[in-house]
mmJSON file of the N, C-alpha and C atoms, coordinates in Angstrom:
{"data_MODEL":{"atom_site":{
"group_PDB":["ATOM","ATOM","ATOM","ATOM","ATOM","ATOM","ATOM","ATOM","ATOM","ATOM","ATOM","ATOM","ATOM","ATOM","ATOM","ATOM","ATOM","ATOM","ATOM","ATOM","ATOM","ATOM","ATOM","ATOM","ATOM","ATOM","ATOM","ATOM","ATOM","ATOM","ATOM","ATOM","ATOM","ATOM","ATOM","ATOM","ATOM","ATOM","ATOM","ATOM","ATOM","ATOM","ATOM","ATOM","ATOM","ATOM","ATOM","ATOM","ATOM","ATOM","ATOM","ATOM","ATOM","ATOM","ATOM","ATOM","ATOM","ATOM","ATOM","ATOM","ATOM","ATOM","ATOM","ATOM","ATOM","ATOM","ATOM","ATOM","ATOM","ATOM","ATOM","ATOM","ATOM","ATOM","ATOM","ATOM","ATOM","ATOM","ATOM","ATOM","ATOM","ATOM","ATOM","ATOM","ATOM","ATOM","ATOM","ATOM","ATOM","ATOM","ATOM","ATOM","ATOM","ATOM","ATOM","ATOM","ATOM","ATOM","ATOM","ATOM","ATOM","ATOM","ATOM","ATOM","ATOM","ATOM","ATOM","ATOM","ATOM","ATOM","ATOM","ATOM","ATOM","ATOM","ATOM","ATOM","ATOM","ATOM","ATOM","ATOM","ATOM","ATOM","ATOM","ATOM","ATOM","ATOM","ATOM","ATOM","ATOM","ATOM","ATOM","ATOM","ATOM","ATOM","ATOM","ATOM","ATOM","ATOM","ATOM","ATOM","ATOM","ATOM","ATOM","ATOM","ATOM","ATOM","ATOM","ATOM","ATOM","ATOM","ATOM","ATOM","ATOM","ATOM","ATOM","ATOM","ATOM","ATOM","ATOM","ATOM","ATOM","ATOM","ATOM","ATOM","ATOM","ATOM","ATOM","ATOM","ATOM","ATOM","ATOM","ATOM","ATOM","ATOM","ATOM","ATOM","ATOM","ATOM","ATOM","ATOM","ATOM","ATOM","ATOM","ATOM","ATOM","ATOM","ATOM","ATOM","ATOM","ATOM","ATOM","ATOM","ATOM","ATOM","ATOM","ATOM","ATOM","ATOM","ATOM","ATOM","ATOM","ATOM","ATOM","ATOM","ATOM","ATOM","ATOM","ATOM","ATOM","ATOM","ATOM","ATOM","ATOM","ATOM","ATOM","ATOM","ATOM","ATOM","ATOM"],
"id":[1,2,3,4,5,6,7,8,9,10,11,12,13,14,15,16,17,18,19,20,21,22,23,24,25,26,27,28,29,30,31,32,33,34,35,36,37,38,39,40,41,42,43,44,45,46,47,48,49,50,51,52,53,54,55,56,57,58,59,60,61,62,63,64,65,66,67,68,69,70,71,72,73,74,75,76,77,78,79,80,81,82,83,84,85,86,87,88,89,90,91,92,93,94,95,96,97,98,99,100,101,102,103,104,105,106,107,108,109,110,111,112,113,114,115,116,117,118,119,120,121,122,123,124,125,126,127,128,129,130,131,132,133,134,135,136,137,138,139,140,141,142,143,144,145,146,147,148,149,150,151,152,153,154,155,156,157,158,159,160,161,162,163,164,165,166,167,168,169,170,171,172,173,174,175,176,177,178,179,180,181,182,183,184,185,186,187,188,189,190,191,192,193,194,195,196,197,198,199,200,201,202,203,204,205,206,207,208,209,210,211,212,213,214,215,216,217,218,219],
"type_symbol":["N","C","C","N","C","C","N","C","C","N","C","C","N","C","C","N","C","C","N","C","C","N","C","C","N","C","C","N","C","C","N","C","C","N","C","C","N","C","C","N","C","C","N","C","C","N","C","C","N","C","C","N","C","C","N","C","C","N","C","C","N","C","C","N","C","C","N","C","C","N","C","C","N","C","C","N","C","C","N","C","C","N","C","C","N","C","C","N","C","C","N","C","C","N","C","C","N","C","C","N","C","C","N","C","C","N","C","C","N","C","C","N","C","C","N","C","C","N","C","C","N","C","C","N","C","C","N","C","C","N","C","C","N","C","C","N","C","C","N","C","C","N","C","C","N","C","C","N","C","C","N","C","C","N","C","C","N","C","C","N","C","C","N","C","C","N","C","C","N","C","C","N","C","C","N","C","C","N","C","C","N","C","C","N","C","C","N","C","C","N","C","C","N","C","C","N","C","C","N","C","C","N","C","C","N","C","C","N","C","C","N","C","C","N","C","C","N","C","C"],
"label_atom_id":["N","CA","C","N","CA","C","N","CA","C","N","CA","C","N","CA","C","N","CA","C","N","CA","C","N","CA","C","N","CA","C","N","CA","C","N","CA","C","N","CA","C","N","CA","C","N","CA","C","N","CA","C","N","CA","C","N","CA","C","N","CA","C","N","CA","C","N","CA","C","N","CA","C","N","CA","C","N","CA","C","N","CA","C","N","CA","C","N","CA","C","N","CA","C","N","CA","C","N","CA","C","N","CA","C","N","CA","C","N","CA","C","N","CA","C","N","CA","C","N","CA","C","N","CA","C","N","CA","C","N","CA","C","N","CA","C","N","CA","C","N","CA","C","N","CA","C","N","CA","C","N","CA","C","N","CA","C","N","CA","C","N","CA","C","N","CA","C","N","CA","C","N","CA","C","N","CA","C","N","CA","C","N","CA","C","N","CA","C","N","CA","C","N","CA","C","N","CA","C","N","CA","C","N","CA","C","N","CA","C","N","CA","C","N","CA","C","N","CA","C","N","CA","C","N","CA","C","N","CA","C","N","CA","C","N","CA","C","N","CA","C","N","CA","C","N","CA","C","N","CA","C","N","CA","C"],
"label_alt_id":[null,null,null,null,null,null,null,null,null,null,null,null,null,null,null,null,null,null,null,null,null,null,null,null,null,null,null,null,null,null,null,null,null,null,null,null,null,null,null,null,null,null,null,null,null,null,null,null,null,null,null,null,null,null,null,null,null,null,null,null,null,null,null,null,null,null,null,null,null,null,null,null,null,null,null,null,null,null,null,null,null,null,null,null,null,null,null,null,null,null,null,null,null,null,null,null,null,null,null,null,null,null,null,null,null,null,null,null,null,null,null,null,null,null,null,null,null,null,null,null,null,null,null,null,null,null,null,null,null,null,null,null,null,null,null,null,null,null,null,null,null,null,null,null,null,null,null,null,null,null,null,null,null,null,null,null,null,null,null,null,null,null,null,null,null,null,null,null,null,null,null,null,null,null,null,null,null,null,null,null,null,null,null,null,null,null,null,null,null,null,null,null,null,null,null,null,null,null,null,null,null,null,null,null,null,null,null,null,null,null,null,null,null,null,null,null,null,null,null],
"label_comp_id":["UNK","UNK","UNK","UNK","UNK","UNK","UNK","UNK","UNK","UNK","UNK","UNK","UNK","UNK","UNK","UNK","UNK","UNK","UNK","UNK","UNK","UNK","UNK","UNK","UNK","UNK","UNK","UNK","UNK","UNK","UNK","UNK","UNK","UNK","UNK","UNK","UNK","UNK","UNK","UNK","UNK","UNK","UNK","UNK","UNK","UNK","UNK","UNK","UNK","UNK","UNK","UNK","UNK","UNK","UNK","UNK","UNK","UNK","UNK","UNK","UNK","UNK","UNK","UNK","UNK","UNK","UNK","UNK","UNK","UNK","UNK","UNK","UNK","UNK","UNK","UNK","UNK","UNK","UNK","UNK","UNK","UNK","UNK","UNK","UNK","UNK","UNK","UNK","UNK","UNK","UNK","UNK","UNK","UNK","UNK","UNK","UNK","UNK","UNK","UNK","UNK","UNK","UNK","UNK","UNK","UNK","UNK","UNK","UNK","UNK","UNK","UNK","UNK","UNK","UNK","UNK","UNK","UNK","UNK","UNK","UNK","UNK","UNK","UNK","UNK","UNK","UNK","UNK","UNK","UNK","UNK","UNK","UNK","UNK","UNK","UNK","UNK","UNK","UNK","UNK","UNK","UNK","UNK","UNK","UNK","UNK","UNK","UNK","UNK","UNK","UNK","UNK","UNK","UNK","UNK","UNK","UNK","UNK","UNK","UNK","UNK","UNK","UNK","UNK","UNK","UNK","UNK","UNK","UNK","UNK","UNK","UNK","UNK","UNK","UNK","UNK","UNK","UNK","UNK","UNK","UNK","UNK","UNK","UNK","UNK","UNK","UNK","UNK","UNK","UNK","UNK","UNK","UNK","UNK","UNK","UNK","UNK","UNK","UNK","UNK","UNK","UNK","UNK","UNK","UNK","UNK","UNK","UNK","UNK","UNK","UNK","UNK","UNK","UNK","UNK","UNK","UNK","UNK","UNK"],
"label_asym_id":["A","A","A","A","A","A","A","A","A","A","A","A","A","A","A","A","A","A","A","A","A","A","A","A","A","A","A","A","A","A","A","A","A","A","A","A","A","A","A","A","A","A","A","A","A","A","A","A","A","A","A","A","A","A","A","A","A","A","A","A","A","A","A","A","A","A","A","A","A","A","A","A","A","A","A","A","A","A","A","A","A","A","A","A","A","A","A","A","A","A","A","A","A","A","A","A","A","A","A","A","A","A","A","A","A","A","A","A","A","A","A","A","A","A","A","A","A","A","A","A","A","A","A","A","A","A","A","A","A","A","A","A","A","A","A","A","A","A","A","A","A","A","A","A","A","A","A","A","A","A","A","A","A","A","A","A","A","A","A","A","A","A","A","A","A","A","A","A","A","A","A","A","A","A","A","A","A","A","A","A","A","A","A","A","A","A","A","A","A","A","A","A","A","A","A","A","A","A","A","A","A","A","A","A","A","A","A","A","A","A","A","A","A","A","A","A","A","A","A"],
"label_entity_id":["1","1","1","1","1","1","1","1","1","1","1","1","1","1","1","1","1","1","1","1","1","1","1","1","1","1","1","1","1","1","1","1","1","1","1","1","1","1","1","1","1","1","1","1","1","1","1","1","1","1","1","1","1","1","1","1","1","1","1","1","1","1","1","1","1","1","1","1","1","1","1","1","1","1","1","1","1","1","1","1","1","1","1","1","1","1","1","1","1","1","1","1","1","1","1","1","1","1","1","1","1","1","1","1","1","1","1","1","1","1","1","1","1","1","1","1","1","1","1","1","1","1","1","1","1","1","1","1","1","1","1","1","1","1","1","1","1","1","1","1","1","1","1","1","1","1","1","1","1","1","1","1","1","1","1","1","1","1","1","1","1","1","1","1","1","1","1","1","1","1","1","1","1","1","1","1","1","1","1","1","1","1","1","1","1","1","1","1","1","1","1","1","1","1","1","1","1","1","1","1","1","1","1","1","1","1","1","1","1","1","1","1","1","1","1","1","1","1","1"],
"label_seq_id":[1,1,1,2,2,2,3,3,3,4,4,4,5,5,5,6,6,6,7,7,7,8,8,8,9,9,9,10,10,10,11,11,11,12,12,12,13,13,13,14,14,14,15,15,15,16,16,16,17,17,17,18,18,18,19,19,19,20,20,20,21,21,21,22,22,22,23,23,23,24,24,24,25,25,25,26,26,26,27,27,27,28,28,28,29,29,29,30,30,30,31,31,31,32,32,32,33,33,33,34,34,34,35,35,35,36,36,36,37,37,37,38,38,38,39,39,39,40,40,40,41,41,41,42,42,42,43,43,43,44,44,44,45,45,45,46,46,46,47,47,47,48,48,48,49,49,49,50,50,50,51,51,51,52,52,52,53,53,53,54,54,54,55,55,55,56,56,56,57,57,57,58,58,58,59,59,59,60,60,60,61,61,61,62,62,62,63,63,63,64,64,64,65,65,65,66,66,66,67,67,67,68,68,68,69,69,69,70,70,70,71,71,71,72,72,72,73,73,73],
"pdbx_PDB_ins_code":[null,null,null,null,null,null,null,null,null,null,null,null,null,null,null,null,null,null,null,null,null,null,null,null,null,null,null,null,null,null,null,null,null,null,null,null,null,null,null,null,null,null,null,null,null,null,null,null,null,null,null,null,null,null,null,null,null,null,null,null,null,null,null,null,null,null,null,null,null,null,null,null,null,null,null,null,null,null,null,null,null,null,null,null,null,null,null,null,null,null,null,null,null,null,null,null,null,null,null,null,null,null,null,null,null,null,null,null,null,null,null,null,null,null,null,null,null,null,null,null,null,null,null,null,null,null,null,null,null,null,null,null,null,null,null,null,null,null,null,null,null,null,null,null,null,null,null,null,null,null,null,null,null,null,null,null,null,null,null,null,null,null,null,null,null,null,null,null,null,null,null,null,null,null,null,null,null,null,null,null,null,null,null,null,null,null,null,null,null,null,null,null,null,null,null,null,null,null,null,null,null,null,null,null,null,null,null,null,null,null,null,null,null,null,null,null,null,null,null],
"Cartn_x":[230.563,230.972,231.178,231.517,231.876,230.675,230.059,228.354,227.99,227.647,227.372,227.882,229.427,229.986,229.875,229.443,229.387,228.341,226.869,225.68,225.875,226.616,226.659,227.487,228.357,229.28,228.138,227.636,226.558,226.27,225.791,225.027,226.201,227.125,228.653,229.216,230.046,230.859,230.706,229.89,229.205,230.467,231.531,232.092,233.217,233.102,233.588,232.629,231.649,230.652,230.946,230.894,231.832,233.012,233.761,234.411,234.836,234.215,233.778,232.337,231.787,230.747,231.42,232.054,232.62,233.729,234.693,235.341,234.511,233.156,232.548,232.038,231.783,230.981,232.148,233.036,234.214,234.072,234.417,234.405,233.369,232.068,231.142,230.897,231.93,231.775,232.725,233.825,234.8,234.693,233.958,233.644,232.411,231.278,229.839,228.842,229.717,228.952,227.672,226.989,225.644,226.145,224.924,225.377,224.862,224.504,224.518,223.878,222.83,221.866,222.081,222.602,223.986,224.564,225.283,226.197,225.741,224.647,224.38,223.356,222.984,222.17,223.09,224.344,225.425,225.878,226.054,226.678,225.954,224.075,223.381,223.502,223.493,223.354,224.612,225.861,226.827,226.98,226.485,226.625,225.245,224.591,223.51,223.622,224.555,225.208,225.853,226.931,228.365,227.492,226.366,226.026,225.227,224.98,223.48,224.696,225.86,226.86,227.367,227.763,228.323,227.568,226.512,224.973,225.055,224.792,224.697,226.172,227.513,228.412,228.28,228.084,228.045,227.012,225.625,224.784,225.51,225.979,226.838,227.779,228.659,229.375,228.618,227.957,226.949,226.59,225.826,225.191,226.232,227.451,228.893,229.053,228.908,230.026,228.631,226.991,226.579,225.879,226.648,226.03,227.419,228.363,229.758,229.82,228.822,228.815,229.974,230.246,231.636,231.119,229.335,229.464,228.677,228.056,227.559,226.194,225.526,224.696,222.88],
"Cartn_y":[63.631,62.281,61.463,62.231,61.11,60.941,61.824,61.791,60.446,60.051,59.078,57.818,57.979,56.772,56.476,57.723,57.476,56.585,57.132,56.533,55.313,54.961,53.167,52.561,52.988,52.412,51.73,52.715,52.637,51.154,50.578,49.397,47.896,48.203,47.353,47.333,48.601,48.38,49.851,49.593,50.84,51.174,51.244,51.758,53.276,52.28,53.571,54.099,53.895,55.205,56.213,56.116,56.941,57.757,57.237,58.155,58.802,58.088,58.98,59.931,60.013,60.624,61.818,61.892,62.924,63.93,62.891,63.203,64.162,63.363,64.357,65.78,65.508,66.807,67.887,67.695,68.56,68.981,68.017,68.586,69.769,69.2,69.996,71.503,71.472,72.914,73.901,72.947,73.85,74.025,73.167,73.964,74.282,74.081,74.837,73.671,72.26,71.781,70.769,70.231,69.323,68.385,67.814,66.383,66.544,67.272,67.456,66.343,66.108,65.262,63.726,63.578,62.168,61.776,62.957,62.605,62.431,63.036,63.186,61.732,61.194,59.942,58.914,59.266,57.889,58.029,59.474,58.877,58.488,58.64,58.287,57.026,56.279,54.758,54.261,54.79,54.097,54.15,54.782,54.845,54.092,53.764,52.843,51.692,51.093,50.309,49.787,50.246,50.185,49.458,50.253,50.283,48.85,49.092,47.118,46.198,46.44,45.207,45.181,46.175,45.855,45.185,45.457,45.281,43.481,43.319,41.71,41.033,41.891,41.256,40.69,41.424,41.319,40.53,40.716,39.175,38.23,38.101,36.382,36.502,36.736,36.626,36.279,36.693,36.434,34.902,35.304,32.982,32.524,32.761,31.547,31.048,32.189,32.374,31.52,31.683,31.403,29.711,29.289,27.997,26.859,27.731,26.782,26.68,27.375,27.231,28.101,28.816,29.528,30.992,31.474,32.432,31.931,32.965,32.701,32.06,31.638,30.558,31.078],
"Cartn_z":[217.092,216.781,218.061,219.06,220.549,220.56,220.779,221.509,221.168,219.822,219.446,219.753,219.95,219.91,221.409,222.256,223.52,224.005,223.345,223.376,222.638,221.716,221.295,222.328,223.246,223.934,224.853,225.501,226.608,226.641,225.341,225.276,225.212,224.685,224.807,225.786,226.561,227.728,228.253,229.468,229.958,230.825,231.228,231.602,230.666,229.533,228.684,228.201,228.399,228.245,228.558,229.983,230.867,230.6,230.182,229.783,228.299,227.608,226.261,226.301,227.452,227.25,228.291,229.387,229.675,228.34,227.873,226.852,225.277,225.504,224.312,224.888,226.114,226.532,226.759,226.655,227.025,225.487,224.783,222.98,222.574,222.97,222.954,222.98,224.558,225.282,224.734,224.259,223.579,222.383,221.32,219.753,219.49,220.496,220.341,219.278,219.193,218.284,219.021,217.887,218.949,219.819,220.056,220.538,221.807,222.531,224.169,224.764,224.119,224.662,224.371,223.524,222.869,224.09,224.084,225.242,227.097,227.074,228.366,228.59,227.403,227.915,227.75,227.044,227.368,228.235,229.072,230.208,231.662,231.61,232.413,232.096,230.396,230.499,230.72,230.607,231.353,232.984,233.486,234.922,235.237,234.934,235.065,235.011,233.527,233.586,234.265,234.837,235.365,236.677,237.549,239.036,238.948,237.256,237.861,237.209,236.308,236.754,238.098,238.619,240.05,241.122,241.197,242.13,241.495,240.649,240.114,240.314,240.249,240.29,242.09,242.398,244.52,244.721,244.307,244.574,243.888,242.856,242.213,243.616,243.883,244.651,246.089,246.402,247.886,247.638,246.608,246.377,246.539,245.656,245.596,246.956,247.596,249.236,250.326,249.839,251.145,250.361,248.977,248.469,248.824,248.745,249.738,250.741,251.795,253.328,253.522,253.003,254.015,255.083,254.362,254.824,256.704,257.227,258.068,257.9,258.938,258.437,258.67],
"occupancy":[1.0,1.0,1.0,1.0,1.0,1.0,1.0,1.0,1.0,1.0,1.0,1.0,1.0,1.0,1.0,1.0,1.0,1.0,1.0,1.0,1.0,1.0,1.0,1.0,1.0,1.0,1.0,1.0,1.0,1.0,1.0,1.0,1.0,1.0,1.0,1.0,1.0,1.0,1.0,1.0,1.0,1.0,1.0,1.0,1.0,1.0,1.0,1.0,1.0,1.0,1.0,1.0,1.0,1.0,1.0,1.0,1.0,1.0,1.0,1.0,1.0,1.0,1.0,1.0,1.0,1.0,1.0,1.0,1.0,1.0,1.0,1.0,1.0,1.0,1.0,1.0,1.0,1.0,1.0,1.0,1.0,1.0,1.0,1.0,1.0,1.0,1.0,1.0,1.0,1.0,1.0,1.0,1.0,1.0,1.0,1.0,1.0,1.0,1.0,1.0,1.0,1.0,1.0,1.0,1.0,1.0,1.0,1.0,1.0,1.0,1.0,1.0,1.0,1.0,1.0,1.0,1.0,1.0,1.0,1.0,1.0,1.0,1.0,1.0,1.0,1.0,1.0,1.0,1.0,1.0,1.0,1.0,1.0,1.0,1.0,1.0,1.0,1.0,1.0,1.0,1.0,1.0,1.0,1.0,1.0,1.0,1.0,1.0,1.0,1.0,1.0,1.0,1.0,1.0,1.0,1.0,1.0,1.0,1.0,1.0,1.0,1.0,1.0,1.0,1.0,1.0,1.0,1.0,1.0,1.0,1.0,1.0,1.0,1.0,1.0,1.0,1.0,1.0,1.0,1.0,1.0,1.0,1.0,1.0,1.0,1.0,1.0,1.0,1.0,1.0,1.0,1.0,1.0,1.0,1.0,1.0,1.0,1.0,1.0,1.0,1.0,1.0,1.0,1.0,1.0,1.0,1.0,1.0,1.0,1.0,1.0,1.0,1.0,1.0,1.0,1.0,1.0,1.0,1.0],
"B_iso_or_equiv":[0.0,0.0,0.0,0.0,0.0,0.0,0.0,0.0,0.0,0.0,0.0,0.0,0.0,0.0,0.0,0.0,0.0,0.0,0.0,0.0,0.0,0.0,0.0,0.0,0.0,0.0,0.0,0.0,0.0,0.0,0.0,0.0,0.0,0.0,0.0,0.0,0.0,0.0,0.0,0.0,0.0,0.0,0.0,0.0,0.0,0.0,0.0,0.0,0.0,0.0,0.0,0.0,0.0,0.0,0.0,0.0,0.0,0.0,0.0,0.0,0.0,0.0,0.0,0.0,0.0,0.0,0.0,0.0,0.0,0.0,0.0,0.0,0.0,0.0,0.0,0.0,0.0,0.0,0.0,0.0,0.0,0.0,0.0,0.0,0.0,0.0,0.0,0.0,0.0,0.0,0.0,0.0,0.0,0.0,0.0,0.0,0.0,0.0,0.0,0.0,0.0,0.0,0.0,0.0,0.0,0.0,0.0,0.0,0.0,0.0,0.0,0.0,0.0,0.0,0.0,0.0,0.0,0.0,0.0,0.0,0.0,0.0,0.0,0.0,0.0,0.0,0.0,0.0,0.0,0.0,0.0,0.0,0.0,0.0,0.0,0.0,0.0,0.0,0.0,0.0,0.0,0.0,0.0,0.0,0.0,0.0,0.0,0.0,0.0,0.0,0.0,0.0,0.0,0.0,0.0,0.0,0.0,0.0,0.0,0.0,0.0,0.0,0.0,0.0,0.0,0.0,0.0,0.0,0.0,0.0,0.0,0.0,0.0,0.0,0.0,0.0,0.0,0.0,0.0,0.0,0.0,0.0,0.0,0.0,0.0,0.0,0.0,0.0,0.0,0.0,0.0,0.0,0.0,0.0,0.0,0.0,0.0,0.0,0.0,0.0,0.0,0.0,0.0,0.0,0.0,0.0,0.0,0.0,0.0,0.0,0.0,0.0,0.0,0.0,0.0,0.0,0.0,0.0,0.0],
"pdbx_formal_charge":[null,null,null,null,null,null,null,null,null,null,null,null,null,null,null,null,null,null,null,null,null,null,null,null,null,null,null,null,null,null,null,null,null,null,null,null,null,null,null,null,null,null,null,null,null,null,null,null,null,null,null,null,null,null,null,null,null,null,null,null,null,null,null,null,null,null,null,null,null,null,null,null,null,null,null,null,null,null,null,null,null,null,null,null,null,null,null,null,null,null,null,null,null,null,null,null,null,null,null,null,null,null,null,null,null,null,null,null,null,null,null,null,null,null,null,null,null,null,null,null,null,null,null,null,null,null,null,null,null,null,null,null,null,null,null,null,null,null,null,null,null,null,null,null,null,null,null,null,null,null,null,null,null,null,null,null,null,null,null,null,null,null,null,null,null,null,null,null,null,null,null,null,null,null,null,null,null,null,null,null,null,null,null,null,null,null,null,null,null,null,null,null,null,null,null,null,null,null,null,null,null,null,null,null,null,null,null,null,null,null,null,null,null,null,null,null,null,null,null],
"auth_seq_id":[1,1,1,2,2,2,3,3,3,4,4,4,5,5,5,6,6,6,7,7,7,8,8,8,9,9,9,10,10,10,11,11,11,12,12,12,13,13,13,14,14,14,15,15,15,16,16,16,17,17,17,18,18,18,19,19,19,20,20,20,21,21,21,22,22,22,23,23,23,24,24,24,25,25,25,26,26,26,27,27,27,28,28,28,29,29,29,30,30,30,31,31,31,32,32,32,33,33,33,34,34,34,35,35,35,36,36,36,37,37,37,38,38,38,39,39,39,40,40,40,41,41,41,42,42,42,43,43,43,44,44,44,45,45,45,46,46,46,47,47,47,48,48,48,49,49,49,50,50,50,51,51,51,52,52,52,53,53,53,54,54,54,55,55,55,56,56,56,57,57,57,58,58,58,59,59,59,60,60,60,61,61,61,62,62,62,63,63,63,64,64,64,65,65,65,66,66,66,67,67,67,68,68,68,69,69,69,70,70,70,71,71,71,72,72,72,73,73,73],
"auth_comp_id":["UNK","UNK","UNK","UNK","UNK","UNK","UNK","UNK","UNK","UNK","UNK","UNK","UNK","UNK","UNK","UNK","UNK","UNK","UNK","UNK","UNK","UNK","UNK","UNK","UNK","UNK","UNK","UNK","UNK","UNK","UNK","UNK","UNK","UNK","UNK","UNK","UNK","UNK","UNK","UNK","UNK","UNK","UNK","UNK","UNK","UNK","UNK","UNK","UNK","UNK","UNK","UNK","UNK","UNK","UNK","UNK","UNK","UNK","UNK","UNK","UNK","UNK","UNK","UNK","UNK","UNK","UNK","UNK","UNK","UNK","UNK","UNK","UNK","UNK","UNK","UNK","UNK","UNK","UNK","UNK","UNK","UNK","UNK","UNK","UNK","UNK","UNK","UNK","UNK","UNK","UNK","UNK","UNK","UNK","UNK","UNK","UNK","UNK","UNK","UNK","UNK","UNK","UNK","UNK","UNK","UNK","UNK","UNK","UNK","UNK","UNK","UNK","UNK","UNK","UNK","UNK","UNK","UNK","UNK","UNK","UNK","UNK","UNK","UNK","UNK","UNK","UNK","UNK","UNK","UNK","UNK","UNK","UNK","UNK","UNK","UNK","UNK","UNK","UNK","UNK","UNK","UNK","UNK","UNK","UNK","UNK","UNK","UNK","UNK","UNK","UNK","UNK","UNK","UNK","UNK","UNK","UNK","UNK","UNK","UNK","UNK","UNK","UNK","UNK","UNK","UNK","UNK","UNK","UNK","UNK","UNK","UNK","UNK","UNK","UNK","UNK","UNK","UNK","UNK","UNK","UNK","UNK","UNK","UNK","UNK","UNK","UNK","UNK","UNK","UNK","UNK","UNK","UNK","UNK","UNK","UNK","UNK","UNK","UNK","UNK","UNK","UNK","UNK","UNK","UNK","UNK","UNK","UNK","UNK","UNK","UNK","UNK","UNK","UNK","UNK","UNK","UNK","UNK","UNK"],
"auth_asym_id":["A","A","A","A","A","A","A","A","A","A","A","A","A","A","A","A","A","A","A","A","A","A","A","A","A","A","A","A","A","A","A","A","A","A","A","A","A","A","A","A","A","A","A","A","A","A","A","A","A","A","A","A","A","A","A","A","A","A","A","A","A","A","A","A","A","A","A","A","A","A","A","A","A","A","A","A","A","A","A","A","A","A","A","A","A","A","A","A","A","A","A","A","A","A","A","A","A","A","A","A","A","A","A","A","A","A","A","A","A","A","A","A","A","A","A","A","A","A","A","A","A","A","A","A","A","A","A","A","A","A","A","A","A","A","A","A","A","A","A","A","A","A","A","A","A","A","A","A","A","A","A","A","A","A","A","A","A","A","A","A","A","A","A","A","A","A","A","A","A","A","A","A","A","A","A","A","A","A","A","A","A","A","A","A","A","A","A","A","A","A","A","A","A","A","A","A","A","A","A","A","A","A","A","A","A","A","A","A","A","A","A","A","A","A","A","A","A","A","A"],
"auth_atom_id":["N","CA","C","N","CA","C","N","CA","C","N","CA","C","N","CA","C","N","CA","C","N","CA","C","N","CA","C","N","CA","C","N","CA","C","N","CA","C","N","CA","C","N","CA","C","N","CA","C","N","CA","C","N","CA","C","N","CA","C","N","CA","C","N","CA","C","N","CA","C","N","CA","C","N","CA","C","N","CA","C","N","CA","C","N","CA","C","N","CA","C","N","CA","C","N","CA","C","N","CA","C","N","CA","C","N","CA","C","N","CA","C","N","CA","C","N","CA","C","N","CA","C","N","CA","C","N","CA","C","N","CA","C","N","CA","C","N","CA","C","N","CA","C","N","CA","C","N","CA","C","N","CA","C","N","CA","C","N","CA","C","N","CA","C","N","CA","C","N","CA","C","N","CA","C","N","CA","C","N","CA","C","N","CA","C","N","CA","C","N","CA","C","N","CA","C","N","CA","C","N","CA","C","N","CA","C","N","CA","C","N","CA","C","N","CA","C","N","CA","C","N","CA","C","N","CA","C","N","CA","C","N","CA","C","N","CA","C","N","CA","C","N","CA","C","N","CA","C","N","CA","C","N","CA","C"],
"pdbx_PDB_model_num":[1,1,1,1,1,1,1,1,1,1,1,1,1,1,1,1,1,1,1,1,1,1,1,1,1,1,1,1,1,1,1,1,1,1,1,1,1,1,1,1,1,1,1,1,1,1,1,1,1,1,1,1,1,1,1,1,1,1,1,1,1,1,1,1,1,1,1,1,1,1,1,1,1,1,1,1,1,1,1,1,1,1,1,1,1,1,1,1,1,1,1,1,1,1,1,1,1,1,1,1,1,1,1,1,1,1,1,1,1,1,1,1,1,1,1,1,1,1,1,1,1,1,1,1,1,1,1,1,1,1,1,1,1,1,1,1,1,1,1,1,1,1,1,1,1,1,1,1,1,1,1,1,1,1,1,1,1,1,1,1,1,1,1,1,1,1,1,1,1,1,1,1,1,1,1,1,1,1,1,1,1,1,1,1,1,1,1,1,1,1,1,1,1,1,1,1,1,1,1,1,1,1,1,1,1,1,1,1,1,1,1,1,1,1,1,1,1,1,1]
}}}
């Protein structure tokens, strides 16, 4: 059941991907049930996620800083 909800997170708020997709794989290991592969592509698409919001959050921030003139020139 995480698995899944891990892999729908992925596409909403990739940071809790992250940690429902660690959280399922722990479930996993301890009752032998499916999901492995559920879980292991939510937590590649949340960390995929997470890295191209951050990467886009730091270029927005670069334009702001070098379209106000504050940065160097």
């Amino acid at each position: 059941m995480l698995a899944v909800l891990t892999l729908a997170s992925a596409f909403v708020f990739a940071p809790a991907a992250i940690v429902l997709g660690h959280l399922a794989r722990r479930q996993i290991r301890q009752t032998g049930a499916d999901g492995w592969a559920l879980a292991d592509w939510g937590l590649f698409l949340g960390y995929l996620g997470t890295i191209v919001g951050l990467l886009c959050c730091c270029g927005l921030l670069v334009v702001t800083i070098r379209s106000a003139g504050l940065g160097m020139p």
